[in-house]
Rosetta silent file (secondary structure, phi, psi, omega in degrees, C-alpha in Angstrom):
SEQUENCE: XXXXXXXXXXXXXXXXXXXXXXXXXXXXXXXXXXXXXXXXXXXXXXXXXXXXXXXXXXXXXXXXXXXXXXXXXXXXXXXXXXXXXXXXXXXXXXXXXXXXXXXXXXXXXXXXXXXXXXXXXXXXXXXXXXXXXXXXXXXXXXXXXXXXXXXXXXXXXXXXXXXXXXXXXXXX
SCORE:     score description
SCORE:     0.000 S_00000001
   1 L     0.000  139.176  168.890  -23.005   32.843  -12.567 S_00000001
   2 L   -52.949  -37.837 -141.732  -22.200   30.828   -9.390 S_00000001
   3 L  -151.839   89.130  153.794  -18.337   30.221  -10.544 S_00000001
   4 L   -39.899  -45.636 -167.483  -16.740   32.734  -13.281 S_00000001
   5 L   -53.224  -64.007 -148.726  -13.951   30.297  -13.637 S_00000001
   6 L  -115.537    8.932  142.642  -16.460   27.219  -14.816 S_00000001
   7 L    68.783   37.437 -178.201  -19.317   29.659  -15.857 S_00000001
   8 L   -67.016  161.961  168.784  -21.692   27.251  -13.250 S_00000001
   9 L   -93.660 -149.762 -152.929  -25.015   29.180  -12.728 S_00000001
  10 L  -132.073  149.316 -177.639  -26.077   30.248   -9.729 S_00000001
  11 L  -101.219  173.821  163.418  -28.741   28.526   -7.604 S_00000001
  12 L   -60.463  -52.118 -158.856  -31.641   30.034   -5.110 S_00000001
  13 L  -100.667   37.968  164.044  -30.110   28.891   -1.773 S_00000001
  14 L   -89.098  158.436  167.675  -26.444   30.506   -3.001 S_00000001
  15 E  -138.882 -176.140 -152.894  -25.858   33.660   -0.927 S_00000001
  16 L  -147.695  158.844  179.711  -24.065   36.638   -1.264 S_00000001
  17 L   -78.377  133.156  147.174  -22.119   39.258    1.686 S_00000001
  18 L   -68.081  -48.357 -156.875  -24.307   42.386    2.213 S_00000001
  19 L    79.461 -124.342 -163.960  -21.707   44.427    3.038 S_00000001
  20 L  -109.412   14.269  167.511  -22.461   48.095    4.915 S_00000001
  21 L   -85.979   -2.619  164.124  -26.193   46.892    4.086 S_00000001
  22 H   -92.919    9.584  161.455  -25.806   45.730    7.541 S_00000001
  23 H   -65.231  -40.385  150.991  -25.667   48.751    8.920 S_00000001
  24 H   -51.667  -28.938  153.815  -29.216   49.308    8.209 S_00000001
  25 H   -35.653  -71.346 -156.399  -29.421   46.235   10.278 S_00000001
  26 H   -75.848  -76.950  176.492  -27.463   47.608   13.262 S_00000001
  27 H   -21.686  -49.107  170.378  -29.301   50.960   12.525 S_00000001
  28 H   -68.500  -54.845 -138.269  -32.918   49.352   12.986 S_00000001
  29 H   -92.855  -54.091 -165.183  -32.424   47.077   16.041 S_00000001
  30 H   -59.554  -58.697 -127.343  -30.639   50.687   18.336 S_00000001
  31 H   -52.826  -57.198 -160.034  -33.719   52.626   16.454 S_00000001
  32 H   -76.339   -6.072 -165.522  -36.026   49.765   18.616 S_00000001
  33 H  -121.379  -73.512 -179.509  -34.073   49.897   21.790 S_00000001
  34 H   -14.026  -58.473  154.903  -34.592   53.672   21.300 S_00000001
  35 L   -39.412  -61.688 -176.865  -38.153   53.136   20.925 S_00000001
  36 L   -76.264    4.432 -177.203  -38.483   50.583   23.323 S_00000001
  37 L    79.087  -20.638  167.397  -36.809   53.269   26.149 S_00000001
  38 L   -92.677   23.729  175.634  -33.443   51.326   26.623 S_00000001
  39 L  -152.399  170.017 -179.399  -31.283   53.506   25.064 S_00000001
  40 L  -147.516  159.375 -144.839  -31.595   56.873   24.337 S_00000001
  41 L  -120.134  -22.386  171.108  -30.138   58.722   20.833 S_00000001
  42 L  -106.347   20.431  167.426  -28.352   61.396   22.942 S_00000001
  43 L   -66.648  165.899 -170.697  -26.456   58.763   25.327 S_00000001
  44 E  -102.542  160.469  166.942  -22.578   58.838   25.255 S_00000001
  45 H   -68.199  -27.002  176.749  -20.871   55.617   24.256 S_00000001
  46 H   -90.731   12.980  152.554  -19.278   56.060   27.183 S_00000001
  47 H   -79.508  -35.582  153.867  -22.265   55.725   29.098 S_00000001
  48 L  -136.858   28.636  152.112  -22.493   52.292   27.574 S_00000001
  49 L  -149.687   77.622 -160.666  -19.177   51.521   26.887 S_00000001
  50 L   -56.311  103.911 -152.296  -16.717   52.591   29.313 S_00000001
  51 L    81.356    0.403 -179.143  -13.380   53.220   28.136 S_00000001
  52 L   -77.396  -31.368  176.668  -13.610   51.680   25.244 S_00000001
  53 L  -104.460   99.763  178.572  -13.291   55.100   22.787 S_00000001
  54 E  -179.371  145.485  175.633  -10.653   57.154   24.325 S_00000001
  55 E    99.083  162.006 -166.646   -6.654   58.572   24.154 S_00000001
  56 L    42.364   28.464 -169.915   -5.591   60.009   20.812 S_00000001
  57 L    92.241    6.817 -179.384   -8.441   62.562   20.667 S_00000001
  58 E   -98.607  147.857 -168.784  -10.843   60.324   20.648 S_00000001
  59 E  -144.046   65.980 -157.106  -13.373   61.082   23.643 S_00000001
  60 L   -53.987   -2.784 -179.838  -16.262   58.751   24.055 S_00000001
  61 L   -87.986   -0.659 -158.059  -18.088   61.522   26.591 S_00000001
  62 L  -152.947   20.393  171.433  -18.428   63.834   23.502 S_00000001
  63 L  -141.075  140.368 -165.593  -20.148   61.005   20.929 S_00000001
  64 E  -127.240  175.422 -125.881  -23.449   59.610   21.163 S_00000001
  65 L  -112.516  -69.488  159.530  -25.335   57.201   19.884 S_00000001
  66 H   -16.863  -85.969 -167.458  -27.098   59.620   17.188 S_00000001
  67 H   -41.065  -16.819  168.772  -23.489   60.402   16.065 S_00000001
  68 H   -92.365  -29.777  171.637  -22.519   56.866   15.233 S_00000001
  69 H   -50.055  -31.669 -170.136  -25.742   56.500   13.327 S_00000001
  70 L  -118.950   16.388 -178.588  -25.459   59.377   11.534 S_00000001
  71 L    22.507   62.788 -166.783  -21.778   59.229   11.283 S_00000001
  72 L  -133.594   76.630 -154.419  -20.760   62.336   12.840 S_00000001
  73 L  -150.562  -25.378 -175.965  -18.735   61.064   15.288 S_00000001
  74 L    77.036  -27.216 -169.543  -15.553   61.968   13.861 S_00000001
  75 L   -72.583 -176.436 -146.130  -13.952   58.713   14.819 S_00000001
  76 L  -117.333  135.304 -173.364  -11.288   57.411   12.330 S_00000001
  77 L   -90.247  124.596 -176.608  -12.959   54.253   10.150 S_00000001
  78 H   -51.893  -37.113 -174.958  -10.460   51.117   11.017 S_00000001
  79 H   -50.046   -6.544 -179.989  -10.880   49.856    7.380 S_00000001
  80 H  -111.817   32.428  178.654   -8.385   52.475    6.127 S_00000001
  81 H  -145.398   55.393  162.066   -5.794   51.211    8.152 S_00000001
  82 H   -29.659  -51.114 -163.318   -5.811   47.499    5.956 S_00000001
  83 H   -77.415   -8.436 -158.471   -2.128   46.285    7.548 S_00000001
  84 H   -81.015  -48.120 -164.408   -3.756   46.774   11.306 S_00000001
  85 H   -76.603  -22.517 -160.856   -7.195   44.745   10.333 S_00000001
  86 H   -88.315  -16.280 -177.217   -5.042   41.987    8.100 S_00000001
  87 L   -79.382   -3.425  175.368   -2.845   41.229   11.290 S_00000001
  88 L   -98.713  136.344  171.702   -5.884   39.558   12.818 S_00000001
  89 L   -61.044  -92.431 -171.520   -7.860   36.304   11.133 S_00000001
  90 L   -97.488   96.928 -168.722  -10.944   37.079   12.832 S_00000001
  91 L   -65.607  155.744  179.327  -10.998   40.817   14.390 S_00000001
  92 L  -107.982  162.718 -169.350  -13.463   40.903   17.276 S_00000001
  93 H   -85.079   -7.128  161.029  -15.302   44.154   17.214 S_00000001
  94 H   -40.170  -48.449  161.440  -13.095   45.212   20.198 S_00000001
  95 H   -60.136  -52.398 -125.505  -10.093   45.098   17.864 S_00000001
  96 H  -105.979  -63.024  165.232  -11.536   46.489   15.533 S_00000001
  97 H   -71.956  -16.596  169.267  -12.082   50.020   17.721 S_00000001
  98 H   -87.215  -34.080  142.266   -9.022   49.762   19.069 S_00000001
  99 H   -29.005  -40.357 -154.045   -7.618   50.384   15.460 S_00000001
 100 H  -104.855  -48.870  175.710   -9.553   53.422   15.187 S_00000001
 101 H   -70.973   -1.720  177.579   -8.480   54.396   18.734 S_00000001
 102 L  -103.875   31.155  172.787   -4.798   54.592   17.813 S_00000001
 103 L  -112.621  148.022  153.899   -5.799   57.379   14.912 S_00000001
 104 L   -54.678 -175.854  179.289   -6.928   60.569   16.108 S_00000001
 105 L   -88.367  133.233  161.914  -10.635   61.866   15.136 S_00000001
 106 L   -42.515  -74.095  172.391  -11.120   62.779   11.558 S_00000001
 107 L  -121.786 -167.869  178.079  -12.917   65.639   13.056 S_00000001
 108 L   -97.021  144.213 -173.777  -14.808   66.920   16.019 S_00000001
 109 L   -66.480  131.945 -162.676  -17.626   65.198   16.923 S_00000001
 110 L    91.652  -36.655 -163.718  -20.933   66.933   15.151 S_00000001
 111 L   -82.047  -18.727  166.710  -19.264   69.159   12.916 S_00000001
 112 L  -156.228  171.276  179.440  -18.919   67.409   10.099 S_00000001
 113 L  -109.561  144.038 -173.417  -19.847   63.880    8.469 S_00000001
 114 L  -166.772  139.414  170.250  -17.320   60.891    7.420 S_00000001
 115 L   -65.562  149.223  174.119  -18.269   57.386    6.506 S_00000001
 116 L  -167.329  117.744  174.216  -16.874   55.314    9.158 S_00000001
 117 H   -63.585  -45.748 -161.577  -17.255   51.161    9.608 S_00000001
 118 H   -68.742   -5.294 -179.240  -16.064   51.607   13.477 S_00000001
 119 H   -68.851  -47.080 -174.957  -19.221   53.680   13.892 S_00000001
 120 H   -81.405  -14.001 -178.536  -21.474   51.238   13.324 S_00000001
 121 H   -70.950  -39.265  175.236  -19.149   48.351   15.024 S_00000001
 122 H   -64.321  -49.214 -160.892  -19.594   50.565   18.329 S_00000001
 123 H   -74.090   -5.379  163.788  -23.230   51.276   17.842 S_00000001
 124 H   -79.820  -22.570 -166.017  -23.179   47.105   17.604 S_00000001
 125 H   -85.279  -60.536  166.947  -21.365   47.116   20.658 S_00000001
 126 H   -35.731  -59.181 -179.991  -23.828   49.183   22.434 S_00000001
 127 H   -44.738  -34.996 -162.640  -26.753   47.052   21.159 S_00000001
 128 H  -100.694   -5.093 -178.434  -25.067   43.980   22.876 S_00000001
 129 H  -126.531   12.219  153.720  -24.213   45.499   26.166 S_00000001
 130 H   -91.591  -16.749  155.936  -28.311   47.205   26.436 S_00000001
 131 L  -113.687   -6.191  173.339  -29.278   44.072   25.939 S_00000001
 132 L    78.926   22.870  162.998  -27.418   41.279   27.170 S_00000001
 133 L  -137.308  161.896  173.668  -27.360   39.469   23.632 S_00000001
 134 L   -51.467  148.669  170.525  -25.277   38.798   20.766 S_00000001
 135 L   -63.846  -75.177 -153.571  -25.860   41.588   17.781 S_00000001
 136 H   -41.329  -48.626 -178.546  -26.181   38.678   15.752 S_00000001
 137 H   -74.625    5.976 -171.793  -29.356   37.248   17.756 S_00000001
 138 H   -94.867  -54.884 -154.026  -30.719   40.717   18.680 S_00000001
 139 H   -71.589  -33.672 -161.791  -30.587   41.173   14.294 S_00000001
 140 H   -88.594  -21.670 -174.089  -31.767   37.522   13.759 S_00000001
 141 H   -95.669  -23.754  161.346  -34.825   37.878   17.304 S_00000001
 142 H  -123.200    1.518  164.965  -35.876   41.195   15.493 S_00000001
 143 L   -85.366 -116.428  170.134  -35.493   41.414   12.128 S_00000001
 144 L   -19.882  -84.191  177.460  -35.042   38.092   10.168 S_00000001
 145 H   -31.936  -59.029  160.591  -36.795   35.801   11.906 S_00000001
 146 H   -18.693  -46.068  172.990  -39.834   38.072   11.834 S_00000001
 147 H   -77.123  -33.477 -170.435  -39.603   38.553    8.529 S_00000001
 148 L    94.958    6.352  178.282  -39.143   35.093    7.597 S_00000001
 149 L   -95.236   89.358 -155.402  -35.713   35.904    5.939 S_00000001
 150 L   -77.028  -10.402  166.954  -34.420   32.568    6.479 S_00000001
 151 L   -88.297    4.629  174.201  -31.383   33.217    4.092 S_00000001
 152 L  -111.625  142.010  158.155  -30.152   36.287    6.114 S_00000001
 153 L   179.024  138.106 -132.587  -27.996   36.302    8.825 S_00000001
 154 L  -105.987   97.493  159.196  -24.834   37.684   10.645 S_00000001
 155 L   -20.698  125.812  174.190  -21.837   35.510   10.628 S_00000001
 156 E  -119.599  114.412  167.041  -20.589   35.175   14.493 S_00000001
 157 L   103.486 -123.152  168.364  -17.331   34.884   16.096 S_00000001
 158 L   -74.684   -2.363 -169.691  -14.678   32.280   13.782 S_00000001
 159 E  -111.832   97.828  165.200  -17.500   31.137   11.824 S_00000001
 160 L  -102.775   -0.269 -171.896  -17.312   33.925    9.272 S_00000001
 161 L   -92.450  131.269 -168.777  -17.938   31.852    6.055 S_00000001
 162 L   -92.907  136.145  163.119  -21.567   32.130    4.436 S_00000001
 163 L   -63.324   68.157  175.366  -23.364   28.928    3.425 S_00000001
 164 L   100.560   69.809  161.015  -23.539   28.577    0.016 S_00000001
 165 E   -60.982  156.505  166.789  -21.548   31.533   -0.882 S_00000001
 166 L  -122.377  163.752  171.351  -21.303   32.357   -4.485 S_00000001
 167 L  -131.122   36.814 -155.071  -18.288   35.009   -5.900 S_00000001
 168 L  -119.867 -170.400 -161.640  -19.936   34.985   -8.991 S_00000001
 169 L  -147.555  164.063 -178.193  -21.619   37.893  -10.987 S_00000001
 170 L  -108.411  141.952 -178.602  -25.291   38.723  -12.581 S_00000001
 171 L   -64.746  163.706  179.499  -24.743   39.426  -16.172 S_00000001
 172 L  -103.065    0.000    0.000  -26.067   43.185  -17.320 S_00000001
């Protein structure tokens, strides 16, 4: 169903949030700048984002690229700090790491593994400052389009509302 409430059904060109499946996104597109020689899998974020991960134990010299992919990074995931992200409409992904920079590191980076959203929010950040584009059009100039997946595509800036969202559910 489109609409629980009014038990409408659900059409083809309804869409639905991914969720952390864009991380496989995010995941592909460094993988290709990897590939492609403009990044490298041991660079530090702070090699290509200076100052941005640092202060409360957090040390962007001691995390790499690898480590946000592979979530070993240690840094603290902003999403568990809900009143920080709710004081913002629309968090920029800047915001977003600076939550995470006022927690200390779960752990040290490499030593252990923890799920973490700001990992991949960095490793977005990178992607956009090795290439001089938007994630979204890096995701949508190598991915989608390519594919033809003309219903996928990464929400940008204030415009965070999907085009013929549904909240609705597929029966079992």
């Amino acid at each position: 169903m489109a609409d629980t409430r009014t038990g409408r059904k659900r059409k083809p060109q309804h869409r639905f949030r991914i969720g952390s499946t864009t991380k496989t996104f995010v995941a592909t597109v460094a993988l290709q700048l990897v590939a492609e020689g403009t990044v490298s899998l041991d660079d530090t974020v702070e090699k290509w984002l200076p100052g941005v991960v640092g202060g409360n134990g957090n040390d962007g010299r001691e995390i790499t690229i690898r480590r946000l992919l592979d979530n070993t990074s240690g840094i603290f995931d902003y999403l568990q700090d809900q009143a920080a992200v709710n004081r913002y409409d629309y968090p920029t992904p800047r915001q977003l790491v600076q939550i995470a920079m006022s927690r200390p590191p779960a752990f040290e980076p490499g030593t252990s593994w923890g799920y973490s959203q700001t990992n991949y929010v960095l490793a977005g950040m990178v992607i956009e400052r090795a290439t001089g584009r938007t994630l979204a059009g890096e995701i949508s100039r190598r991915i989608t389009r390519p594919l033809g997946l003309t219903g996928t595509y990464l929400p940008r800036g204030d415009d965070l509302k999907l085009r013929d969202h549904t909240r609705g559910t597929t029966p079992s």
